[in-house]
N, C-alpha and C positions, 0 to 999 in steps of 0.2 A: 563873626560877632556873636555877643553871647546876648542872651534876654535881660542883662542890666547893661545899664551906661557906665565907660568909665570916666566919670566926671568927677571933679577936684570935691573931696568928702567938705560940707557944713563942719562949722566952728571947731578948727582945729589949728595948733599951734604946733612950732618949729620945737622938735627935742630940745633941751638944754643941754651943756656938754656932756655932765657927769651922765643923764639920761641915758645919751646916745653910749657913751661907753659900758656904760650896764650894758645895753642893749648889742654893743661887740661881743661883747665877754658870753652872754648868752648866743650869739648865734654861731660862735664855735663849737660849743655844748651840741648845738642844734644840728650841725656838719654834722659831728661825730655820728650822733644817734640816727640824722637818715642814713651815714652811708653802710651804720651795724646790718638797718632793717633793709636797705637794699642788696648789702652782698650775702645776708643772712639768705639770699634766696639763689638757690644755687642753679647757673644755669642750666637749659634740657638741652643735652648734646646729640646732634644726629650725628652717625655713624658712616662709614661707606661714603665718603666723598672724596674727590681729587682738590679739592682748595679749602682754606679755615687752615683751622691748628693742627698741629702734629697731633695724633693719639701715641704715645710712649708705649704700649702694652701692644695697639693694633701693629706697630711698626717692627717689635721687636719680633712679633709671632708672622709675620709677612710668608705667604708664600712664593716663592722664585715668581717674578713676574707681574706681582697683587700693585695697585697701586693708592688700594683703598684705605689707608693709614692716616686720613686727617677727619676734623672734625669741626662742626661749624653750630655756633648758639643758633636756637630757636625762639624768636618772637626777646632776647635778651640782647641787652648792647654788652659790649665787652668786660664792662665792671660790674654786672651781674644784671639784676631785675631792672630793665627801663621803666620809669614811671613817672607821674605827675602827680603832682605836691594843691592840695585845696584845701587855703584857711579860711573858714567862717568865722567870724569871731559876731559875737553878740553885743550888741551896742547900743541896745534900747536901757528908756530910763533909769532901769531896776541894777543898771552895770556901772551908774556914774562911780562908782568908789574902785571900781577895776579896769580903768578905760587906760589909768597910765602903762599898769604892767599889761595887761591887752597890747596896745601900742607897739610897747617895745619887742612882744613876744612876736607879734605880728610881722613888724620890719626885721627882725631878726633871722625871724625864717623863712623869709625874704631871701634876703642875702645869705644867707648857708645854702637855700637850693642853687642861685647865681653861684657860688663858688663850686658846689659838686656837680654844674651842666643842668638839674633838673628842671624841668619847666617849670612856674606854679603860678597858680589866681589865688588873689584875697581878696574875700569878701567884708565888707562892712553890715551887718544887718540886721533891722528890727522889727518894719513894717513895710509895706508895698511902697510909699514915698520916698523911706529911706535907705533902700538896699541897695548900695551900689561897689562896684569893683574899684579898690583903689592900687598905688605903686605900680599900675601898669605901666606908663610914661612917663612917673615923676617919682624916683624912688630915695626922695627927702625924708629923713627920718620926721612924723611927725607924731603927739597926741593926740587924739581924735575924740570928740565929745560924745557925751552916749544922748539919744533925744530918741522918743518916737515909741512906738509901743513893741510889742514881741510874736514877732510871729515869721516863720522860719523857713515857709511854705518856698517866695519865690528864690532866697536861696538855694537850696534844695531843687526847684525845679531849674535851677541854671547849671547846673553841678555837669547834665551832658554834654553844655558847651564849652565845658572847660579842657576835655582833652582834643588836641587837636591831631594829634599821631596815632594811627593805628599800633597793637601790640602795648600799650602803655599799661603799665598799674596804675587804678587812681587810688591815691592815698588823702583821705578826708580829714583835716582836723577840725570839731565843731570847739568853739571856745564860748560855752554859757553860762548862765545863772540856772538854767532848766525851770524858768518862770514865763513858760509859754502862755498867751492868749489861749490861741490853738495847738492844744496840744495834740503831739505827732509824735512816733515815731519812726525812727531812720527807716523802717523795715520797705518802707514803697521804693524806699531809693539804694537798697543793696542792690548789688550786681555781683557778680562771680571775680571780676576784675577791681572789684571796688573795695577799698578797707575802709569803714569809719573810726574811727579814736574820738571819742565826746569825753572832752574837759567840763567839770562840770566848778564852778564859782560860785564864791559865798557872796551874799549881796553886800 
């Protein structure tokens, strides 16, 4: 369990149709682009093992006897970089004119990590009352209201209960205005396994 609740997001309403279909249209966009940035990472092959993949070079240079010709990923699942997907999205007052495309961006890539296997949490967050995990158990496309002030802190510190797999990449998307209370930067919360991407929105 992570340090927010997932509890059903305040004043928020059911997608309309055309909504929800933008919001397809976009989350195959979204497939594509994780799966560039996860096969873009090529896996680490160890050498010298008896089970995993053929090595084609080690096999063909084989000496009378060798049976060390296959080869097997390290800390990678089969389709390249394993990893876990975390969308923050900003949803304090100063976002109410970007909450629709927020929404959709948010469900969207959703459902593109569910289509390519990868894990992911969404965050909704503004202030200590109102930060919480939503589409964990209920993944209705919805619009979600912006209410509450900015400050980014307990998101951010919930980010380590988001990967639950050892070996994962976490891949961070912050979606803001950059009209923080407290203003921070990512820098406390890099990690060697950790990518941030911050979108940044016009109010």
């Amino acid at each position: 369990a992570g340090l927010l609740s997932a509890r059903p997001a305040g004043a928020a309403r059911p997608m309309y149709e055309g909504e929800i279909a933008e919001a397809r249209e976009l989350a195959f966009e979204m497939r594509d682009a994780l799966e560039v940035f996860r096969t873009r990472h090529s896996p680490v092959w160890m050498h010298h093992q008896e089970h995993g993949y053929l090595d084609p070079v080690a096999y063909r240079t084989r000496q009378p006897g060798e049976r060390t010709f296959r080869r097997e990923p390290l800390n990678y699942d089969a389709n390249g970089l394993g990893m876990h997907v975390s969308f923050l999205a900003d949803r304090s007052g100063s976002m109410w004119s970007n909450m629709t495309v927020l929404s959709q961006t948010m469900w969207a890539t959703k459902f593109a990590c569910d289509l390519l296997g990868i894990p992911a949490t969404m965050v909704l967050w503004s202030d200590r009352n109102r930060t919480e995990r939503v589409l964990e158990h209920d993944d209705t496309p919805m619009i979600y209201a912006s209410e509450g002030g900015t400050d980014p802190i307990d998101a951010f510190d919930d980010l380590d209960t988001h990967v639950l797999e050892h070996d994962l990449h976490h891949l961070v998307f912050v979606f803001t205005d950059g009209d923080w209370a407290t203003p921070s930067a990512v820098t406390e919360w890099r990690r060697d396994d950790r990518t941030f991407a911050i979108i940044g929105l016009e109010c």
